[in-house]
C-alpha positions as CSV (number, residue, x, y, z in Angstrom):
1,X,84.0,139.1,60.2
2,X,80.3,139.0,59.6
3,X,77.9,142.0,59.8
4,X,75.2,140.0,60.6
5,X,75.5,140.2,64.3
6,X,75.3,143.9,64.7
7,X,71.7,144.1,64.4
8,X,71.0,141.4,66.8
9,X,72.9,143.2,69.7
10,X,71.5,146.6,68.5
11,X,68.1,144.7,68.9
12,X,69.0,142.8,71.9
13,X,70.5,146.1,73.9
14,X,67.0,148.0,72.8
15,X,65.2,145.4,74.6
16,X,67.5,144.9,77.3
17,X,66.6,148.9,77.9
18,X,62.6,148.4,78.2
19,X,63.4,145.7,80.7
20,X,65.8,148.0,82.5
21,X,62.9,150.9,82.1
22,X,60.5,148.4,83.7
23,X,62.8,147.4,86.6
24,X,63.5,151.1,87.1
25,X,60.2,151.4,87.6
26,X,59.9,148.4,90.4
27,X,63.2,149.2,92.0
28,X,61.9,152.8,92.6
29,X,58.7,151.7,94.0
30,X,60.7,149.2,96.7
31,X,63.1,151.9,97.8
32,X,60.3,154.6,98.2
33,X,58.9,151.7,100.5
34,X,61.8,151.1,102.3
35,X,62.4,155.1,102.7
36,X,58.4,154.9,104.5
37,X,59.5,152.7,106.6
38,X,62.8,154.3,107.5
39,X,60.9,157.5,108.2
40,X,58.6,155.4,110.4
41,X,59.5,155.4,114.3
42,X,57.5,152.5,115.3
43,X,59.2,149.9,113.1
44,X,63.4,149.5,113.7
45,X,65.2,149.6,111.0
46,X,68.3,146.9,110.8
47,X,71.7,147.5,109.4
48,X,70.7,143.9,107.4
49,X,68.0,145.5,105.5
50,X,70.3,148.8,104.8
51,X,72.6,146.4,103.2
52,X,70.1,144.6,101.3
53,X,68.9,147.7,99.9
54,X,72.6,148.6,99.0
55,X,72.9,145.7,97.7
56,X,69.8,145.9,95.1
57,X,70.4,149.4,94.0
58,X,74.4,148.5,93.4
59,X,73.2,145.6,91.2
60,X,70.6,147.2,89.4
61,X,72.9,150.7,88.5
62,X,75.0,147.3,87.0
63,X,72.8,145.6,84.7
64,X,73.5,148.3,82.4
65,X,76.8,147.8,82.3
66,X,77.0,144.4,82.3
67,X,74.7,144.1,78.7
68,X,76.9,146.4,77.3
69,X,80.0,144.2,77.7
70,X,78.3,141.1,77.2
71,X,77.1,142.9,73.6
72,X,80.9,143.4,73.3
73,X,81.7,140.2,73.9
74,X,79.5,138.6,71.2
75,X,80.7,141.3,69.0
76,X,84.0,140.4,69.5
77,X,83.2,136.6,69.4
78,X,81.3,137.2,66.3
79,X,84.3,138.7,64.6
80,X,86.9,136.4,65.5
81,X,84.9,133.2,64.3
82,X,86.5,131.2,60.9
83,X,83.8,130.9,58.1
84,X,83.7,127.2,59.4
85,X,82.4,128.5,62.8
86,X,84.8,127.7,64.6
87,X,86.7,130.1,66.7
């Protein structure tokens, strides 16, 4: 097992973070939209868009998640590779 991949994911989940920060930012800024326009009488609001925003929020609370097992994964690849580089 080399070490060296540890600070590459340690790297790699720190920026993965800022990015999340960012998109924390965006994703509020569409759903504080989308609660305007709920709130609104004038405009209907479809059982397609509640679903799309479902859907964006259940993806985004699983981006975190998902780098963390992908970091895993290449951990776990990383440690099981031969000193040929093969695995």
């Amino acid at each position: 097992m080399t070490a060296g991949a540890i600070p590459y994911v340690i790297i790699a989940l720190a920026v993965f973070g800022m990015i999340l920060m960012t998109f924390g930012f965006i994703v509020d800024a569409v759903l504080n939209i989308d609660n305007q326009l709920v709130s609104e009488p004038g405009l209907p609001y479809s059982q397609q868009r509640a679903n799309t925003m479902g859907n964006l929020t259940l993806m985004f609370k699983a981006l975190g998640f998902t780098s963390v097992i992908a970091a895993g994964i290449f951990l776990i690849k990383n440690a099981v590779m031969d000193s040929t580089g093969g695995i």
